[in-house]
DRENDREN-826565 format. One line per field, with one value per residue (C-alpha): residue number from 1; x negated, y, z; residue in one letter. Coordinates in nm, 4 decimals, decimal comma. Layout:
n NUM_...
c1 X_...
c2 Y_...
c3 Z_...
res A_...
//
This chain:
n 1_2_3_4_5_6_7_8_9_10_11_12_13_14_15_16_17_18_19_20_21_22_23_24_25_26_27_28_29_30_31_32_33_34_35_36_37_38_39_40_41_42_43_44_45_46_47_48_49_50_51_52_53_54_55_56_57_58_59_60_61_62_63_64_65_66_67_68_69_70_71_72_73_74_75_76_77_78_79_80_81_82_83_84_85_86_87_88_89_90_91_92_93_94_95_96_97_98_99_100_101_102_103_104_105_106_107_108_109_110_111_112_113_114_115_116_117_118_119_120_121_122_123_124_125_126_127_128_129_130_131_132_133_134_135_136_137_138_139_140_141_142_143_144_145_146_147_148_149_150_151_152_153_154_155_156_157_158_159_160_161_162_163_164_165_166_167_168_169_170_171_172_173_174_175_176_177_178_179_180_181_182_183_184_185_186_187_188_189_190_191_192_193_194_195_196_197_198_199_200_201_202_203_204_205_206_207_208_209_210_211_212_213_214_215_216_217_218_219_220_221_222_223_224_225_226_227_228_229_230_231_232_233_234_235_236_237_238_239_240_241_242_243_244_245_246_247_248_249_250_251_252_253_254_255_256_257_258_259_260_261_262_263_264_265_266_267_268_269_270_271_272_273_274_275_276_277_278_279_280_281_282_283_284_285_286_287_288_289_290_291_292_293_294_295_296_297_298_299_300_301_302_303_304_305_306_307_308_309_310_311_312_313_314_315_316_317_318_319_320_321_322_323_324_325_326_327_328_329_330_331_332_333_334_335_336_337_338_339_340_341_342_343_344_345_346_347_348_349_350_351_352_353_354_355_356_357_358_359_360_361_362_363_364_365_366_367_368_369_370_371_372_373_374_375_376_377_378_379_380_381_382_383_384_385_386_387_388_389_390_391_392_393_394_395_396_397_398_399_400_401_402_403_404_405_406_407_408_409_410_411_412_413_414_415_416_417_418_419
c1 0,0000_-0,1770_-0,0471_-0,0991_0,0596_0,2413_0,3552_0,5015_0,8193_0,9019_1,1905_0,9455_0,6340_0,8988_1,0742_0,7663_0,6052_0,9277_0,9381_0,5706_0,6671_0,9825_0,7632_0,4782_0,7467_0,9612_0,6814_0,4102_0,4446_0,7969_0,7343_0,4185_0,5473_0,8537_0,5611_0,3035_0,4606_0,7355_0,6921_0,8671_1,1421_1,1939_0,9589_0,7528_0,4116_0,1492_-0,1295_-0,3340_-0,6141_-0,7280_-0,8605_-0,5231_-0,5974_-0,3538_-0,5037_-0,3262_-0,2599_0,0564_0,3797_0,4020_0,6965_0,5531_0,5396_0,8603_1,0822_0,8924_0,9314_1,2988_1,2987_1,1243_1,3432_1,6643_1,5951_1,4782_1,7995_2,0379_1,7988_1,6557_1,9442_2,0212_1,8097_1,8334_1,5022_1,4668_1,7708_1,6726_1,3742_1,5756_1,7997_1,4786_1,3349_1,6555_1,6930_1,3006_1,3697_1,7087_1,6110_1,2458_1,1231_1,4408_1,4516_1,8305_1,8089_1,6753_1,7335_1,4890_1,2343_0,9148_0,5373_0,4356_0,5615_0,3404_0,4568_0,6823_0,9008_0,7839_0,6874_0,2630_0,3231_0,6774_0,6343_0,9024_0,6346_0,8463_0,6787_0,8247_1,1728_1,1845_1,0986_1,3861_1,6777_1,4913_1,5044_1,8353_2,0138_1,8662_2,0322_2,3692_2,3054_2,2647_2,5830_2,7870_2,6509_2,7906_3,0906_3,2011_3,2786_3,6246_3,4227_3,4223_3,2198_3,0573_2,8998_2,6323_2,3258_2,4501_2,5572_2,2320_2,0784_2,2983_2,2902_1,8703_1,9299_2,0964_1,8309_1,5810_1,7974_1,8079_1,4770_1,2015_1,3094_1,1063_1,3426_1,1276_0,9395_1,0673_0,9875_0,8985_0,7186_0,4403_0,5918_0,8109_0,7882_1,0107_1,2938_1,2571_1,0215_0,7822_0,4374_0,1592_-0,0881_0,0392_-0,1808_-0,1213_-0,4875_-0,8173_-0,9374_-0,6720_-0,7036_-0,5252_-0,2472_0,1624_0,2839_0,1481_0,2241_0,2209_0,5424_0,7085_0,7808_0,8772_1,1522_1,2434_1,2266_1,4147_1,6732_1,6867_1,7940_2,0608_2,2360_2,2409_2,4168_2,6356_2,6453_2,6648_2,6324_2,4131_2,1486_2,1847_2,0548_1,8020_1,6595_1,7161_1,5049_1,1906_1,1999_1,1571_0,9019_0,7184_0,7383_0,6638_0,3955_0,2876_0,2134_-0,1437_-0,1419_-0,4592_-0,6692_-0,3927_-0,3050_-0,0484_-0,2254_-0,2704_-0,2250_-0,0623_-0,0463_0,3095_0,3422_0,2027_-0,1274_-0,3896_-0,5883_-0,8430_-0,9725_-0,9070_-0,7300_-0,5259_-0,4766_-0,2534_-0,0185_-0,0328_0,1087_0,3744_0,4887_0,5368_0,7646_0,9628_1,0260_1,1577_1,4250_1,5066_1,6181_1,7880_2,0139_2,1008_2,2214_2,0361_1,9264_1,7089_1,5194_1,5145_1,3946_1,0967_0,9518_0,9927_0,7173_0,5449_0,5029_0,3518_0,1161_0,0261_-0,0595_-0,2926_-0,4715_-0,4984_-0,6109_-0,8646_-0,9948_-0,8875_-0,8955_-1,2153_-1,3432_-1,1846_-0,8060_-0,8201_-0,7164_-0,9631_-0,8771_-0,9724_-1,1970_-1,2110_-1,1305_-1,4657_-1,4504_-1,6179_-1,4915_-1,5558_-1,3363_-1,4095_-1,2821_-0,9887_-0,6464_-0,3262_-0,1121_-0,2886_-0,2949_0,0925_0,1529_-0,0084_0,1857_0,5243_0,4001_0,2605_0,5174_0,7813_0,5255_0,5527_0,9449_1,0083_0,7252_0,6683_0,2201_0,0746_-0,1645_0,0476_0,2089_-0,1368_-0,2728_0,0452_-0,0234_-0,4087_-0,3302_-0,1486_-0,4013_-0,6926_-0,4045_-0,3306_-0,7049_-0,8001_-0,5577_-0,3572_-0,4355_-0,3634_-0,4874_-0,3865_-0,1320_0,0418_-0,2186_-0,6009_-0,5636_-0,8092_-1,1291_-1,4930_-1,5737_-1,6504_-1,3726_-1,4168_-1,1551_-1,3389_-1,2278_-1,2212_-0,9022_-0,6206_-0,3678_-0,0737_-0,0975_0,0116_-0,0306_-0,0501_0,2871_0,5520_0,6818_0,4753_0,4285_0,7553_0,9172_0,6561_0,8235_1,1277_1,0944_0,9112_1,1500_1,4626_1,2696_1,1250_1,4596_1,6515_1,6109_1,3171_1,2279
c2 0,0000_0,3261_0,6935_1,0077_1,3107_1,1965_0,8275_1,0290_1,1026_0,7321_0,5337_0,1882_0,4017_0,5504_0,1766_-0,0043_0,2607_0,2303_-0,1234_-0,1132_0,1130_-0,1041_-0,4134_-0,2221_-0,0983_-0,4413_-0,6960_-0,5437_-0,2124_-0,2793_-0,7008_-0,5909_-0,3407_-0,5965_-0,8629_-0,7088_-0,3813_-0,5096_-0,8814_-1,1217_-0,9659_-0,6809_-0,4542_-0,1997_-0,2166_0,0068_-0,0428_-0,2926_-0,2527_-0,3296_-0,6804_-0,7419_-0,7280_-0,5628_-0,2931_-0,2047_0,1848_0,4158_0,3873_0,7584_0,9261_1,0475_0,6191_0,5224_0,7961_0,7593_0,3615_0,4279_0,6300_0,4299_0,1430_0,3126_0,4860_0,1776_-0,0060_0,3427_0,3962_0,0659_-0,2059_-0,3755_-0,6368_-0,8812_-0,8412_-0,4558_-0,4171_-0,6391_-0,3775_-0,0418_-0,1755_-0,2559_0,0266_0,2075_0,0543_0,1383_0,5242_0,5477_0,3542_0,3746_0,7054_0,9100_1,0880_1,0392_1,3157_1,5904_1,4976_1,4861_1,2199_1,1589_1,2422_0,8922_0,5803_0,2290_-0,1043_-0,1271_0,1803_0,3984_0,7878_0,7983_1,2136_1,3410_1,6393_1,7597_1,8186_1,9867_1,7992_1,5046_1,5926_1,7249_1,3676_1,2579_1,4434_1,3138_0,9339_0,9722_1,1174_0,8765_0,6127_0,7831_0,8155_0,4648_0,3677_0,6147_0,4159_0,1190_0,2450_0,4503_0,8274_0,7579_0,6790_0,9143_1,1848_1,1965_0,8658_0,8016_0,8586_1,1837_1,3035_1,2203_1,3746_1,7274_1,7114_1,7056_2,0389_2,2312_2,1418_2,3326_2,5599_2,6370_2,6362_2,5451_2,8796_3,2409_3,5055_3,7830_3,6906_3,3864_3,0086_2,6947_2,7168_2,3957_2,2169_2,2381_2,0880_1,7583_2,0511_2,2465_2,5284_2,6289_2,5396_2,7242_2,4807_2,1801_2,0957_1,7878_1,7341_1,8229_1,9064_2,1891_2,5830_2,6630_2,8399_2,8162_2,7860_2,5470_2,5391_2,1565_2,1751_2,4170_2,1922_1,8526_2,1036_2,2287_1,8776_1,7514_2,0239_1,9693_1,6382_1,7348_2,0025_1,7747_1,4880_1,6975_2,0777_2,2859_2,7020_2,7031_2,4368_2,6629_2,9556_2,7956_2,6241_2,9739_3,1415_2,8996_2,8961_3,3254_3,2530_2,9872_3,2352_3,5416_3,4649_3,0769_3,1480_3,2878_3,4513_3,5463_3,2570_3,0226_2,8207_2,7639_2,8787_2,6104_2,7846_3,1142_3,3582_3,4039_3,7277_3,4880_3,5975_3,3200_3,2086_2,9823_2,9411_2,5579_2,4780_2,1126_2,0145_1,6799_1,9743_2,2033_1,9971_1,8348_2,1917_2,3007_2,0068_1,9929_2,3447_2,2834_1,9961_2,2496_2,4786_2,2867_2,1681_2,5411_2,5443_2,8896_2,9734_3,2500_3,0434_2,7517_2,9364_3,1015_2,7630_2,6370_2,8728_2,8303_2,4553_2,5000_2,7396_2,5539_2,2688_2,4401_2,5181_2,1862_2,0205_2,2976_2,2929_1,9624_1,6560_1,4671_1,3271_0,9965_1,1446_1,0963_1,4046_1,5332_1,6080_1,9298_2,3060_2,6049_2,9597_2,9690_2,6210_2,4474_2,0782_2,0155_1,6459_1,4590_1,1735_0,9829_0,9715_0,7575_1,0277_1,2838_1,0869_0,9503_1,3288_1,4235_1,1871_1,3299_1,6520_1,6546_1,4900_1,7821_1,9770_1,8991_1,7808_2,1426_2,2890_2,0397_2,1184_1,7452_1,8638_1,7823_1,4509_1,3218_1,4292_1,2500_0,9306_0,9225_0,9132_0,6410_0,5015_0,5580_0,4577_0,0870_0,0070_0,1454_0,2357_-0,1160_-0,4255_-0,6870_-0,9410_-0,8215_-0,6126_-0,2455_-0,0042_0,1011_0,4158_0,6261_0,5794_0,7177_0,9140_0,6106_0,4297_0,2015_0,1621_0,2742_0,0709_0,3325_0,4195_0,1644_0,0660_0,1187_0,3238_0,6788_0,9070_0,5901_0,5158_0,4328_0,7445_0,8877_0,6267_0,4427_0,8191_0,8697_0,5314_0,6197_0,9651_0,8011_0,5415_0,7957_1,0297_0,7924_0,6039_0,9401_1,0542_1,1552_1,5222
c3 0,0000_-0,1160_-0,0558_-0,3672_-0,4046_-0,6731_-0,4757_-0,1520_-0,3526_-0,4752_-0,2713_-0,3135_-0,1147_0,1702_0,1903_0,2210_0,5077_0,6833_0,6642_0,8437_1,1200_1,1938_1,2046_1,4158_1,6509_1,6530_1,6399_1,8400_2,0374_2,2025_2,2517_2,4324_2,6944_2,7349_2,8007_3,0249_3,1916_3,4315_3,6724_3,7583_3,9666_3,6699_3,8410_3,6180_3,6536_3,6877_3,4504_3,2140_3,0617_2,7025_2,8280_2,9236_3,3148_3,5555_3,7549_4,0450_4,0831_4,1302_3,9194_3,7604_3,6908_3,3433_3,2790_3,4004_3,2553_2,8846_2,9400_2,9732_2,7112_2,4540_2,5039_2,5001_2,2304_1,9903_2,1475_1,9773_1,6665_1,5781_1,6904_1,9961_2,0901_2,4460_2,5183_2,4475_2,6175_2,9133_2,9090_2,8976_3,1960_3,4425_3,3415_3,4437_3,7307_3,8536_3,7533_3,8805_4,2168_4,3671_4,1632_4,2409_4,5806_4,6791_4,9185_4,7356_4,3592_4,0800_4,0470_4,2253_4,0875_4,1797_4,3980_4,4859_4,4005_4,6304_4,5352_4,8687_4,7423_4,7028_4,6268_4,6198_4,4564_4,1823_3,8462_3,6115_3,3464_3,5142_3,5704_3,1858_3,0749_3,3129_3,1372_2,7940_2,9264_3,0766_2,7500_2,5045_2,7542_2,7238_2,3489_2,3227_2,5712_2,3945_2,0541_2,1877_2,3084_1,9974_1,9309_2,0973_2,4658_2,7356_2,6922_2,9776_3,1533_3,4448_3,2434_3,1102_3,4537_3,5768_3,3067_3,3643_3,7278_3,7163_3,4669_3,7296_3,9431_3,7313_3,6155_3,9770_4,1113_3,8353_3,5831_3,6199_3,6593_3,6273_3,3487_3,2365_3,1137_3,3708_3,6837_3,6862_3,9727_4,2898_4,6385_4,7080_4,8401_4,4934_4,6413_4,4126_4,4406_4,3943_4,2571_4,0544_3,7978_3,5849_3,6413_3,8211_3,4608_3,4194_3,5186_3,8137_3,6228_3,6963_3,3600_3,0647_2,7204_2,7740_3,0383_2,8406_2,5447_2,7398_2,8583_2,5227_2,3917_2,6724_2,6606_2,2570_2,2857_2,6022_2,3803_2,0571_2,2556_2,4765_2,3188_2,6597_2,6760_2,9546_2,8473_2,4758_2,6631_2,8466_2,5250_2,3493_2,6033_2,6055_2,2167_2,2325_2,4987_2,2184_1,9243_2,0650_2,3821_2,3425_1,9798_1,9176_1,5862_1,5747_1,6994_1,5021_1,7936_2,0643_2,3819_2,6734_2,9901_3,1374_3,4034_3,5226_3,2887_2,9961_2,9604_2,8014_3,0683_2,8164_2,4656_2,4391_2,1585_2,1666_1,7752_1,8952_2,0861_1,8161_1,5631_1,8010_1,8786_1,5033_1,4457_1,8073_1,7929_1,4027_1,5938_1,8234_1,5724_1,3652_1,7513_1,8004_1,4673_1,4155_1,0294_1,1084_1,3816_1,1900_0,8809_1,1592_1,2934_0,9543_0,8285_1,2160_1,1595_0,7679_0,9240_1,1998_0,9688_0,7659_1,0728_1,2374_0,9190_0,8619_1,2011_1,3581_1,1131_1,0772_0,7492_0,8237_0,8280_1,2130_1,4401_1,6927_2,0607_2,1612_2,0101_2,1136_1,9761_1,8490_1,6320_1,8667_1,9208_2,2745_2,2387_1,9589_2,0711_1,8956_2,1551_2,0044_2,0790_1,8917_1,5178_1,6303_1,6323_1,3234_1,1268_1,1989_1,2114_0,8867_0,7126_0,8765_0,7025_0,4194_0,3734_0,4237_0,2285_-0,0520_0,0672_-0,0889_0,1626_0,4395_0,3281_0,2530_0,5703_0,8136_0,5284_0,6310_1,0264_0,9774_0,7765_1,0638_1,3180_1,1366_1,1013_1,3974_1,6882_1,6331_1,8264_1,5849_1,8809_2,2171_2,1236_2,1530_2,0654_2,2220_2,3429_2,3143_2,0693_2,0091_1,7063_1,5244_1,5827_1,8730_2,2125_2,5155_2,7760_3,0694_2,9325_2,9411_2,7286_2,9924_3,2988_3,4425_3,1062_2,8628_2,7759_2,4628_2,4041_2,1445_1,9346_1,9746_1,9076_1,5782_1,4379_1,5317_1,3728_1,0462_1,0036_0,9462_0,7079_0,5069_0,4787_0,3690_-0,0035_-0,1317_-0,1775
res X_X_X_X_X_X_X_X_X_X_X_X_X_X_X_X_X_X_X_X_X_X_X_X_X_X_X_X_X_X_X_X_X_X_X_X_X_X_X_X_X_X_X_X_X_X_X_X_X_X_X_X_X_X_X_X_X_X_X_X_X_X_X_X_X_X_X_X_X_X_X_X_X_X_X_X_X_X_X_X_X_X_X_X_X_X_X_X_X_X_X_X_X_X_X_X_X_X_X_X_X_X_X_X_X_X_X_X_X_X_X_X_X_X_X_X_X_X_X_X_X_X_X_X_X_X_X_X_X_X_X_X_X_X_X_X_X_X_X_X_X_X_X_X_X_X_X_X_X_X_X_X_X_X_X_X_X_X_X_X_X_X_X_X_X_X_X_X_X_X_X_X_X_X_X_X_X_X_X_X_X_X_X_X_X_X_X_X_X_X_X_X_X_X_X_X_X_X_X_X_X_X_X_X_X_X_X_X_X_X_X_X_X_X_X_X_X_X_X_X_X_X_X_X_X_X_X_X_X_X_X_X_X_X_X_X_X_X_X_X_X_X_X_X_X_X_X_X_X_X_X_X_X_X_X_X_X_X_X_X_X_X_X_X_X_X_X_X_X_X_X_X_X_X_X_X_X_X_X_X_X_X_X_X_X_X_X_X_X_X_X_X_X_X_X_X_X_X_X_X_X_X_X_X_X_X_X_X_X_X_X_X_X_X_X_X_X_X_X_X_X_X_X_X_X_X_X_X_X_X_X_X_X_X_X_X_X_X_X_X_X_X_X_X_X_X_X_X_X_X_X_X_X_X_X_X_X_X_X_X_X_X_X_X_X_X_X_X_X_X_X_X_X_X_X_X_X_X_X_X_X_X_X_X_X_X_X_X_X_X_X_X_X_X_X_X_X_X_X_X_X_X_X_X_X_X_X_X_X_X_X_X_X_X_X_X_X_X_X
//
């Protein structure tokens, strides 16, 4: 299967690179995580490594919620299956029960094996992912139910009832987007880095969109006014502050009053941006805003592939303003990105730049990312393609979600009519 300009707009090329994400997604990612993430009693795990040993550490919320969310979502978008399904429901059960504090709402940061809170702090990052899990689970009920159902079921209460939380607490009203994080009683915090790694800064560009994404999907499954607002809001915020015109980036991290606090530039979050912010568009139904991140995302895709894509196709981690690449190494989640943001690219800008640059991330991701032996995908790789082992295949960041959610996105393009 080979990819030129001129192939891209044939039904046989989109069938057959459908036809390999469904079989990557059905016969190897989702089988795996169904395999090795949860034990015998239906438990989720908390990591394995790329030798396929356990390794015993916290169960994060940023795992469980996108575990729920990748099977619930293949169960509404790719067809029910027992075992997937067998997989959404304990992973349901694990968010809903252990990593959700019943007094205070919200899920926790992290809990042990045995579902007791390890840090109960309320990471907006987390919670966002929470409303995303819990509405692709009503999306799939309300699949199964029909368009005559209820509207309104337990996952989608949960799901609303964790927005008025941080509409609440977790929103700036002075200046504002999302505060970082919140105490377990919804009090802001002043420090709540994702990482040691990070500045100490209360708002991220990185929290910002797992809220717009989260609140994208809310509003498209159950249109509300106030959720429209919110979304509304943090999409201004995007264009007009997150945006970096001149350096040709989305900035990282901000002072309250959105000042850029670093020159890092994050290609893998650049081109997820252009293309989430494009979906959120098209959910507020909003031509001039759709027509505005429309031009956003072909601009931001000239930059990354000037700046960010190696000579192999593959998608580099991390630069800075200056052009310096201070991560070269090779992260799954990066070249999943790059493929549907590249191909968003270029569906609504007809660039053969762009389709051939989503066609050769897939390419470095199938010969190099896939485990073909051991199964799901390796992680995170050096510059000349090799796993490095320090980083496992499942554990508190290294989840389904954004590959599972790049085949789930490919799929449905490729299966529409061509351009």
């Amino acid at each position: 299967m080979t990819g030129t300009d001129s192939s891209f707009t044939t039904p046989a090329f989109a069938s057959r690179w459908a036809q390999r994400w469904q079989d990557e997604l059905a016969g190897n990612v989702l089988p795996w995580w169904q395999r090795e993430m949860f034990d015998d009693a239906g438990r989720l795990l908390g990591s394995r490594g790329n030798d396929g040993v356990l390794r015993e550490v916290p169960r994060s919320a940023v795992l469980s919620t996108r575990v729920l969310w990748a099977f619930a979502s293949a169960q509404g978008r790719l067809g029910a299956d027992a075992a997937g399904a067998q997989a959404a429901r304990r992973a349901w059960d694990w968010v809903t029960g252990p990593q959700t504090d019943a007094e205070h709402g919200g899920v926790f940061w992290s809990v042990d094996a045995g579902g007791r809170p390890v840090d109960d702090h309320k990471q907006v990052y987390a919670q966002a992912f929470a409303i995303y899990a819990f509405t692709a689970v009503h999306a799939w009920q309300k699949g199964e139910r029909g368009a005559a159902a209820a509207p309104v079921g337990p996952a989608l209460e949960k799901a609303l009832r964790l927005f008025d939380l941080l509409d609440a607490h977790a929103f700036d009203a002075a200046d504002g987007g999302c505060w970082e994080g919140c105490a377990r009683d919804w009090t802001v915090l002043g420090d709540s880095r994702l990482s040691d790694k990070e500045p100490q800064a209360p708002k991220s560009m990185n929290t910002m969109l797992h809220v717009v994404e989260a609140l994208t999907e809310l509003h498209r499954h159950h249109p509300d006014p106030r959720v429209a607002r919110r979304l509304r809001e943090l999409m201004g915020i995007f264009l007009e502050s997150i945006w970096l015109p001149q350096q040709r980036c989305f900035g990282l991290f901000f002072s309250a009053d959105w000042r850029h606090l670093t020159p890092q530039v994050s290609f893998g979050h650049d081109i997820e941006t252009a293309w989430l912010l494009v979906r959120a568009a098209e959910a507020l139904n909003d031509a001039a805003l759709l027509q505005r991140t429309r031009e956003l995302a072909r601009r931001v895709a000239d930059a990354v592939l000037e700046r960010g894509v190696a000579a192999d196709g593959s998608v580099l981690g991390e630069g800075r303003f200056d052009g310096t690449i201070t991560d070269a190494r090779r992260h799954w989640w990066c070249q999943a990105e790059a493929v549907v943001g590249f191909w968003d690219a270029w569906q609504h800008g007809g660039d053969p730049r762009h389709a051939q640059a989503a066609w050769r991330a897939w390419q470095y991701i199938d010969r190099h990312h896939v485990d073909r032996v051991g199964g799901d995908w390796f992680k995170t790789l050096d510059a000349q393609g090799c796993p490095i082992d320090q980083v496992p295949k499942a554990g508190p960041w290294e989840c389904p979600y954004h590959h599972v959610r790049a085949g789930l996105e490919m799929i449905e393009r490729l299966q529409r009519a061509p351009r």
